[in-house]
N, CA and C atoms of all chains as a GROMACS GRO file, in nm:
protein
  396
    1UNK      N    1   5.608  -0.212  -3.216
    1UNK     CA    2   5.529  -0.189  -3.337
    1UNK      C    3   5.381  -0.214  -3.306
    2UNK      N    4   5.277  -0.136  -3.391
    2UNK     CA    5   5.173  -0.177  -3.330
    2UNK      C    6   5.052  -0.197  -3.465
    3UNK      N    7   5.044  -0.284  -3.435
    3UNK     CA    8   4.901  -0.325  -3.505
    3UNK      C    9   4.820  -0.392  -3.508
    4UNK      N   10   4.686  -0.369  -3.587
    4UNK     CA   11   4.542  -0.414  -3.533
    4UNK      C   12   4.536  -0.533  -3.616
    5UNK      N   13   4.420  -0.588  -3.563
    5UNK     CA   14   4.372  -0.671  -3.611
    5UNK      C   15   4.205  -0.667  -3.550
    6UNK      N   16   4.149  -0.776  -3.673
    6UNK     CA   17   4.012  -0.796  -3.715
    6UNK      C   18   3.978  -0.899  -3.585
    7UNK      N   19   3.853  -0.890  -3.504
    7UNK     CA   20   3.862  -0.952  -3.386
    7UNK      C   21   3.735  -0.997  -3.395
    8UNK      N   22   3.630  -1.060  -3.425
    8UNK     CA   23   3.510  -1.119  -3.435
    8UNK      C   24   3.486  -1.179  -3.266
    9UNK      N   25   3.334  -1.144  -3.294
    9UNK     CA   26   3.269  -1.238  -3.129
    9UNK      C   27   3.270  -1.133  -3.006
   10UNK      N   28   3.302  -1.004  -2.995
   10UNK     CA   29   3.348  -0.944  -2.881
   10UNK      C   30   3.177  -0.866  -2.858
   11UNK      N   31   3.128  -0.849  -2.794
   11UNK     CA   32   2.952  -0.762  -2.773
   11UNK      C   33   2.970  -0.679  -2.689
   12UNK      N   34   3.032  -0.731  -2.578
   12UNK     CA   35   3.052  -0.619  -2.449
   12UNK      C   36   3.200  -0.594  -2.404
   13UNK      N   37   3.175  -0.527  -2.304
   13UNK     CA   38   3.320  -0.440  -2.225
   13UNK      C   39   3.352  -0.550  -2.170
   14UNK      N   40   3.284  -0.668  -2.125
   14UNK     CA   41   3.304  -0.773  -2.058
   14UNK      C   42   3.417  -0.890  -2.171
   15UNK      N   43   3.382  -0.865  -2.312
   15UNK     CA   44   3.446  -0.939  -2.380
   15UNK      C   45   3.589  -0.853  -2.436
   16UNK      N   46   3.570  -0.768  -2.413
   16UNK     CA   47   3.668  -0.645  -2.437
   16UNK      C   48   3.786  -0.681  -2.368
   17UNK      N   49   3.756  -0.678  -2.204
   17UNK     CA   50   3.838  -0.718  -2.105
   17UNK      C   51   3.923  -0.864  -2.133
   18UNK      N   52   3.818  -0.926  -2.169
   18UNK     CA   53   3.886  -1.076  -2.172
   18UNK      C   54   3.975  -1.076  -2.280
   19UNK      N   55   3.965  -1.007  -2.382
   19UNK     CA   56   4.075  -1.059  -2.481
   19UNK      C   57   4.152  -0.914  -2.484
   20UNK      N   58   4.161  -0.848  -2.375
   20UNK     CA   59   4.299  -0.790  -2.347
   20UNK      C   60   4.396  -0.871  -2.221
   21UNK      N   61   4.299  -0.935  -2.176
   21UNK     CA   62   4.369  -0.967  -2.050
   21UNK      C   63   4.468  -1.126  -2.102
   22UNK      N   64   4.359  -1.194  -2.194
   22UNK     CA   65   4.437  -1.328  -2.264
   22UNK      C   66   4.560  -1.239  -2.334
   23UNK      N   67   4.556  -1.173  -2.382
   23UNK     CA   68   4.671  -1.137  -2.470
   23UNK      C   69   4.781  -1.102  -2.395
   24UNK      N   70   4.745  -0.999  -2.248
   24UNK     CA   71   4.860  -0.959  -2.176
   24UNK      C   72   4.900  -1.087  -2.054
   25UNK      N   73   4.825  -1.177  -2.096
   25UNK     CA   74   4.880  -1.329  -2.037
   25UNK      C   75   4.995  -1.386  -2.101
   26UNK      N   76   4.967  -1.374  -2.232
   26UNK     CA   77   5.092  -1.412  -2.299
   26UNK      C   78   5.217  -1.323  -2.372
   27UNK      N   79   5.193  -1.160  -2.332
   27UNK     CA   80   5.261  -1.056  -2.370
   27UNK      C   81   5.231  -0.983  -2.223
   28UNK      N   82   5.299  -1.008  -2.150
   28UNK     CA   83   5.251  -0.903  -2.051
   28UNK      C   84   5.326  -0.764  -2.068
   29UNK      N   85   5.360  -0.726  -2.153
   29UNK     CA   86   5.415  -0.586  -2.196
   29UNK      C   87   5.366  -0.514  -2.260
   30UNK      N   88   5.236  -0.621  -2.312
   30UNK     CA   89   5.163  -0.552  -2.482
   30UNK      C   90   5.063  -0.451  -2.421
   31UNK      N   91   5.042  -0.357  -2.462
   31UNK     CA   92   4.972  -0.245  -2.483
   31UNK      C   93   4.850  -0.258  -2.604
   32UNK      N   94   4.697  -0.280  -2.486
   32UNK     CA   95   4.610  -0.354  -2.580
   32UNK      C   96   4.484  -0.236  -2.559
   33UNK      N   97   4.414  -0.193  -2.697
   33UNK     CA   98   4.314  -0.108  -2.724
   33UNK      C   99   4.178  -0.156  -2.822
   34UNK      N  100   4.077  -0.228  -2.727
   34UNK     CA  101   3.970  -0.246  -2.846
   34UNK      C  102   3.859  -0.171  -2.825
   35UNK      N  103   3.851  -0.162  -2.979
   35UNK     CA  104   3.743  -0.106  -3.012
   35UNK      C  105   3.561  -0.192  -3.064
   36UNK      N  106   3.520  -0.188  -2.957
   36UNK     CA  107   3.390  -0.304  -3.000
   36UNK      C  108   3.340  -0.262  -3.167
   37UNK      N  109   3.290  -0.136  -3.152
   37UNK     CA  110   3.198  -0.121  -3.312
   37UNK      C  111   3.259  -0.146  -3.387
   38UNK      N  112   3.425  -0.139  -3.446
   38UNK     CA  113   3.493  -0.151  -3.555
   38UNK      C  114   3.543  -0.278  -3.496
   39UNK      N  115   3.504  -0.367  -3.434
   39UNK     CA  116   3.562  -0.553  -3.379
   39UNK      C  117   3.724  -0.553  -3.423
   40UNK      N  118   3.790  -0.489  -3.352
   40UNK     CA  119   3.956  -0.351  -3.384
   40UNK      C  120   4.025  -0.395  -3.259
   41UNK      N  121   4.124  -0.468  -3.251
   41UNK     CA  122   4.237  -0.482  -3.162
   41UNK      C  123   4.335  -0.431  -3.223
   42UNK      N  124   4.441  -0.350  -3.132
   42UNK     CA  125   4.508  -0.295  -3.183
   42UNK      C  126   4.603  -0.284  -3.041
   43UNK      N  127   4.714  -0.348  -3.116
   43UNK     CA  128   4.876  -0.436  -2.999
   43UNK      C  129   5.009  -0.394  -3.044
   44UNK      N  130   5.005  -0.345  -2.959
   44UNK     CA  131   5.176  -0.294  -2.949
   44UNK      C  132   5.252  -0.374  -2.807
   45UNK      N  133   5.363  -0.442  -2.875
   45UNK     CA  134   5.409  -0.526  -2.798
   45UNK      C  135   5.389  -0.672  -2.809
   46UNK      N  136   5.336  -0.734  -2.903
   46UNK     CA  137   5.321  -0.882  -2.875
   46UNK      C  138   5.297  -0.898  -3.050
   47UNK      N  139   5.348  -1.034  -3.072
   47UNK     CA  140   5.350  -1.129  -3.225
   47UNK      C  141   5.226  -1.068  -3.267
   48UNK      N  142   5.195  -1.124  -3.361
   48UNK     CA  143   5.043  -1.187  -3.432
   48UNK      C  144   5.047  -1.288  -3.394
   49UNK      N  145   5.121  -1.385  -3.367
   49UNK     CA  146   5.102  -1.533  -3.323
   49UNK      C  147   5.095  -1.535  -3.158
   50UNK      N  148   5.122  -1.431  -3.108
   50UNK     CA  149   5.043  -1.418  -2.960
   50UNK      C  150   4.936  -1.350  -2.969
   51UNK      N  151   4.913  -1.277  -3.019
   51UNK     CA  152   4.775  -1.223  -3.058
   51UNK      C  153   4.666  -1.324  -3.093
   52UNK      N  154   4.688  -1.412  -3.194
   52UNK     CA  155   4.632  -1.530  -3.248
   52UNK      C  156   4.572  -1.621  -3.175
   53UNK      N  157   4.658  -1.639  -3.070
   53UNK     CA  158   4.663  -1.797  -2.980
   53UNK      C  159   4.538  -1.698  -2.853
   54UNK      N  160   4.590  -1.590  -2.822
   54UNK     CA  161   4.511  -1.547  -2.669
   54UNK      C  162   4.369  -1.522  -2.732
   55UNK      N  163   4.356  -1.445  -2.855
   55UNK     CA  164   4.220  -1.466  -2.869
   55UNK      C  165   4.137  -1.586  -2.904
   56UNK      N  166   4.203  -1.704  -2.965
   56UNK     CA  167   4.172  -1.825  -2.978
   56UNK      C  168   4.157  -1.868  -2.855
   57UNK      N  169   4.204  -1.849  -2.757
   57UNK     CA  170   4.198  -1.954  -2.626
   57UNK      C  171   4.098  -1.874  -2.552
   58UNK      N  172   4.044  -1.758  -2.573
   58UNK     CA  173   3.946  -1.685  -2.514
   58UNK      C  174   3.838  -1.703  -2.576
   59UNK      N  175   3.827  -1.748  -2.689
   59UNK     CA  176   3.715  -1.808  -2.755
   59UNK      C  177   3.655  -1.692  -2.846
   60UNK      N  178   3.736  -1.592  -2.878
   60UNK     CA  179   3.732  -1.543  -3.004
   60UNK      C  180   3.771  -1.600  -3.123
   61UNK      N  181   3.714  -1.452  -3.168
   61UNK     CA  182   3.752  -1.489  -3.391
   61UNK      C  183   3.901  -1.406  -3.409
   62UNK      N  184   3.978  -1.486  -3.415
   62UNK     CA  185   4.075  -1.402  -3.508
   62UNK      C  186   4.110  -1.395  -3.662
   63UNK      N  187   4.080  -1.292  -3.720
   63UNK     CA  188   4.069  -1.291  -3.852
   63UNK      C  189   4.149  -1.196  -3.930
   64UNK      N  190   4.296  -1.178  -3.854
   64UNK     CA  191   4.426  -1.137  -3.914
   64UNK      C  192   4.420  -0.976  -3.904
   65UNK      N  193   4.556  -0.951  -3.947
   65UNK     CA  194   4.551  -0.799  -3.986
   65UNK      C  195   4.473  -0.679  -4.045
   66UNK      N  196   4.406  -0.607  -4.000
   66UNK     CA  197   4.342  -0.492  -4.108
   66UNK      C  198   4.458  -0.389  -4.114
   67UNK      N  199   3.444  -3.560  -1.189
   67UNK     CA  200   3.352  -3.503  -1.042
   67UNK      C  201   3.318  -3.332  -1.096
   68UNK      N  202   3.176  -3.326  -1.124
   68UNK     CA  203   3.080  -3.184  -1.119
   68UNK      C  204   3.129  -3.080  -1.028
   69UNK      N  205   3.217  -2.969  -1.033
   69UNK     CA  206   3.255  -2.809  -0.936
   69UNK      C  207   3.141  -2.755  -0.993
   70UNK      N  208   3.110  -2.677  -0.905
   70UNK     CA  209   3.060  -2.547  -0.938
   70UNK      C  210   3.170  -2.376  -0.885
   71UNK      N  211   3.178  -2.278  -0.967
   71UNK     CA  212   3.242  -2.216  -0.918
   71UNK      C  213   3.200  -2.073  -0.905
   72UNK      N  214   3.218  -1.945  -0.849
   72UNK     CA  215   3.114  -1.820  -0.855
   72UNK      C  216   3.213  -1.734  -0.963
   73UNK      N  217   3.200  -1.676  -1.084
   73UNK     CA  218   3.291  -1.603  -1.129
   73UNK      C  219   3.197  -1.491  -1.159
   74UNK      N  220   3.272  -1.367  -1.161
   74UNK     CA  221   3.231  -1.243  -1.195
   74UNK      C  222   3.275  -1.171  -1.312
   75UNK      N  223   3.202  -1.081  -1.361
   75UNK     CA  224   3.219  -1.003  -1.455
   75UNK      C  225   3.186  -1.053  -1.618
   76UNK      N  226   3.127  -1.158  -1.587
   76UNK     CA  227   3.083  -1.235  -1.750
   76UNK      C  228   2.919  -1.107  -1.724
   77UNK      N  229   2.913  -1.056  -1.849
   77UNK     CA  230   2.803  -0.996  -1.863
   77UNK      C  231   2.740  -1.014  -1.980
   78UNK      N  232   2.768  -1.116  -2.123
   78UNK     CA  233   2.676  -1.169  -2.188
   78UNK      C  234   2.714  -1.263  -2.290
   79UNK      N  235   2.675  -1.314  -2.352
   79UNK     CA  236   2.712  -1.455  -2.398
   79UNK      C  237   2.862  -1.486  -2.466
   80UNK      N  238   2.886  -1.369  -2.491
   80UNK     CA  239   3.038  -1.388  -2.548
   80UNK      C  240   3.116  -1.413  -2.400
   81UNK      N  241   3.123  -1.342  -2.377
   81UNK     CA  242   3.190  -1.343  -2.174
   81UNK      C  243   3.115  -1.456  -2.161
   82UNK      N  244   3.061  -1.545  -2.151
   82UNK     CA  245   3.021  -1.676  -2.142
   82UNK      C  246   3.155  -1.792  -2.221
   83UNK      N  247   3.100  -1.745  -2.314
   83UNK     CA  248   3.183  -1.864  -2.414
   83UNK      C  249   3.309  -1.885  -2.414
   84UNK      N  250   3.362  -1.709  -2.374
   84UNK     CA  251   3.524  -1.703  -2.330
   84UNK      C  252   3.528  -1.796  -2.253
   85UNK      N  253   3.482  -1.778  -2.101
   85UNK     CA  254   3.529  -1.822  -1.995
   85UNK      C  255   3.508  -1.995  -2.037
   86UNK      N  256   3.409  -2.050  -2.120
   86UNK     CA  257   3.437  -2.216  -2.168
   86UNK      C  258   3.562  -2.221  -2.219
   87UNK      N  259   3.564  -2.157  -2.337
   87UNK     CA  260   3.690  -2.146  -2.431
   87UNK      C  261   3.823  -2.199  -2.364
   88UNK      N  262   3.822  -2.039  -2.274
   88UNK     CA  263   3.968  -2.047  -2.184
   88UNK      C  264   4.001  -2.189  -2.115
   89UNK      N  265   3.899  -2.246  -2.008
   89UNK     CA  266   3.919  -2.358  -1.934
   89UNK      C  267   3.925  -2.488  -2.041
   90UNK      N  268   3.838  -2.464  -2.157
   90UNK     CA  269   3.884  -2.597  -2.241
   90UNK      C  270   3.983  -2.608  -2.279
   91UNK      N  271   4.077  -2.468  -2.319
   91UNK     CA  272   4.194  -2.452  -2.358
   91UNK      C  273   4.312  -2.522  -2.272
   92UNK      N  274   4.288  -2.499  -2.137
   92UNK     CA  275   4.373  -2.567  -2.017
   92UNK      C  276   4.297  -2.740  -2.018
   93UNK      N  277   4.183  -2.728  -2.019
   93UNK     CA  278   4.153  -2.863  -1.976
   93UNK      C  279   4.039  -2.921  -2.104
   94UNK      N  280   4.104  -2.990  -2.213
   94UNK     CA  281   4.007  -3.022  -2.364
   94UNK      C  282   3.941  -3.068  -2.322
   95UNK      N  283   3.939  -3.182  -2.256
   95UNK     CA  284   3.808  -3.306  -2.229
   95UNK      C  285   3.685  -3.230  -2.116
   96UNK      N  286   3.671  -3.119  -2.064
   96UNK     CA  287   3.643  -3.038  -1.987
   96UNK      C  288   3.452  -3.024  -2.033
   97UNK      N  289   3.352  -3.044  -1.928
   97UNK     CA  290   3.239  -2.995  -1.982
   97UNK      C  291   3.184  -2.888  -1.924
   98UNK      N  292   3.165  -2.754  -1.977
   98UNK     CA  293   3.136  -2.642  -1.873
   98UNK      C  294   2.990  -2.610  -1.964
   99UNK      N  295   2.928  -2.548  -1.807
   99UNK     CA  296   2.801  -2.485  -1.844
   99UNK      C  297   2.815  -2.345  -1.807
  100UNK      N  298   2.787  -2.223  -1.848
  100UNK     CA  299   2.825  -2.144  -1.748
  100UNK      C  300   2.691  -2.057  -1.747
  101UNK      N  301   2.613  -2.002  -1.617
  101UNK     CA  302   2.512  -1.956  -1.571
  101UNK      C  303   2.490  -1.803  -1.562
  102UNK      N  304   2.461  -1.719  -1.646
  102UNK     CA  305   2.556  -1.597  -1.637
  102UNK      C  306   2.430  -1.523  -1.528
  103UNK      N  307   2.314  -1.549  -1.529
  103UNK     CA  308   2.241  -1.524  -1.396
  103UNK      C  309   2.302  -1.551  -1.286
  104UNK      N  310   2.336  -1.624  -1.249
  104UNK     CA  311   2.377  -1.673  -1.116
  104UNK      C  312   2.586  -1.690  -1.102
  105UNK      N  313   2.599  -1.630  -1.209
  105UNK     CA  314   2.725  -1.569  -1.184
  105UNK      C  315   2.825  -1.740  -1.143
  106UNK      N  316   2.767  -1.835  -1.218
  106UNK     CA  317   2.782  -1.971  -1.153
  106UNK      C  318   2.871  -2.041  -1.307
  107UNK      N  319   2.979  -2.099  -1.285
  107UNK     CA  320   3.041  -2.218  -1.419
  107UNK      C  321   3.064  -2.333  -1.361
  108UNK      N  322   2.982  -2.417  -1.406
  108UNK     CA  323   2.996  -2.589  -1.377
  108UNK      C  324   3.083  -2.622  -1.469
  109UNK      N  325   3.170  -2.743  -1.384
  109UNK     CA  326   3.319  -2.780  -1.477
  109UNK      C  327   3.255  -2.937  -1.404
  110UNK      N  328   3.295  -3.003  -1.512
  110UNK     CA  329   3.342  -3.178  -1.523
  110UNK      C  330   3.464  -3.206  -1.601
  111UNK      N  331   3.577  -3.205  -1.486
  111UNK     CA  332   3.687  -3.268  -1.601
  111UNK      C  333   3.778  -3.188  -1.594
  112UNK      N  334   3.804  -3.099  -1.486
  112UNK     CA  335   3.913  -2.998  -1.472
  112UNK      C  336   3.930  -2.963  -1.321
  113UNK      N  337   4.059  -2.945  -1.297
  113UNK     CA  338   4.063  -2.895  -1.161
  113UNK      C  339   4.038  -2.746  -1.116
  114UNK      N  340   4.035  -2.740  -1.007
  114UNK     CA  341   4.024  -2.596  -0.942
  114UNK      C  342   4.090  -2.514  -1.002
  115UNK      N  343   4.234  -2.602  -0.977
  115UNK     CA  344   4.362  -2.439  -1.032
  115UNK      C  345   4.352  -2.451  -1.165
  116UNK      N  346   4.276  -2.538  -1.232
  116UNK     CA  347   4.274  -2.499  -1.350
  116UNK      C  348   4.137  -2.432  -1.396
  117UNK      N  349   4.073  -2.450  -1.340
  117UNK     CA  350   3.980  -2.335  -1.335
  117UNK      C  351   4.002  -2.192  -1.326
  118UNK      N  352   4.025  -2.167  -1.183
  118UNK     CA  353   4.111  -2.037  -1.168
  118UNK      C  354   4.191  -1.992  -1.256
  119UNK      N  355   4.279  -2.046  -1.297
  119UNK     CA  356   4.381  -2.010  -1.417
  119UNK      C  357   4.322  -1.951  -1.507
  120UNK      N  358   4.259  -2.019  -1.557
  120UNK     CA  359   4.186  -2.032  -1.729
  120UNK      C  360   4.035  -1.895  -1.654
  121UNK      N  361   3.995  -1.874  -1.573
  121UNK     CA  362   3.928  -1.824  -1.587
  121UNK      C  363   4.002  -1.578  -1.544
  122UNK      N  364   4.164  -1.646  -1.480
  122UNK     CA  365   4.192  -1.517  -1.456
  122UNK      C  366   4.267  -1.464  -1.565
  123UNK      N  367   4.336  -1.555  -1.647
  123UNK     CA  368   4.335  -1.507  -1.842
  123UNK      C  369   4.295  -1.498  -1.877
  124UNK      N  370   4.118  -1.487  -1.918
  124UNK     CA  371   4.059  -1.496  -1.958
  124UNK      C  372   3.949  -1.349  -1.875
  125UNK      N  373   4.087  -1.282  -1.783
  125UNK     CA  374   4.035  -1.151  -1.746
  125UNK      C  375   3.856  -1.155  -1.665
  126UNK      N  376   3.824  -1.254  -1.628
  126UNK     CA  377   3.708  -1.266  -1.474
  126UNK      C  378   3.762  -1.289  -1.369
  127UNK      N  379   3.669  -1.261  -1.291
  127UNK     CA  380   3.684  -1.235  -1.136
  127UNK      C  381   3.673  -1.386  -1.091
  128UNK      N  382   3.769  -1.496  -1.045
  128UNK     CA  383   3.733  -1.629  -0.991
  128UNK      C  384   3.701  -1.603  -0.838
  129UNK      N  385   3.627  -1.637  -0.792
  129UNK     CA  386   3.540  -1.652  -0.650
  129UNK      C  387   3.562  -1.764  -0.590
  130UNK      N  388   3.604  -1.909  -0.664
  130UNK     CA  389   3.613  -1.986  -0.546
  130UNK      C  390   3.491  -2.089  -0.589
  131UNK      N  391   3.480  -2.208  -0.512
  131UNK     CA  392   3.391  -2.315  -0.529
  131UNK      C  393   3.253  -2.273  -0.448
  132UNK      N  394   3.143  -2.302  -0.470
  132UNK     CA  395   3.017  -2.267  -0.420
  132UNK      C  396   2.907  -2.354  -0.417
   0.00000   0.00000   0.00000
């Protein structure tokens, strides 16, 4: 199943990377697509509560489902 | 005891803060500075492999002590 979420804090491709790569740390199956201008993660393959935790530990905003 | 370590691919302050984030995440009591000129993160309070760790979930390039 796949869905986005609201991702605060991301500026570059550099922060892009990092909170696909935290996420497929703890989903390594998930299939991860962000979009910087719309601050848009969007996961197929992994919880919201793995979603939650990898961008928290990467030192993003997670700010739930859109 | 003060590491210094060379990591790559932080290209601006968010990619900064990750790469704190991540290693505080592995190591709380942890004090990092990270140098994004000089491609340089000072750690007090964490080990190597936990450096490395926290910095290759966190999707950068770890380089090693310097």
């Amino acid at each position: 199943m796949t869905s986005t979420y609201r991702v605060t804090g991301m500026s570059c491709g550099g922060c892009a990377r990092s909170v696909e790569t935290a996420i497929k740390a703890l989903a390594p199956a998930a299939i991860v697509n962000v979009d910087l201008d719309a601050k848009a993660v969007t996961v197929d393959g992994a919880s919201a509560d793995q979603v939650k935790q990898a961008v928290d530990d990467a030192g993003f905003g997670f700010e739930g489902a859109v």
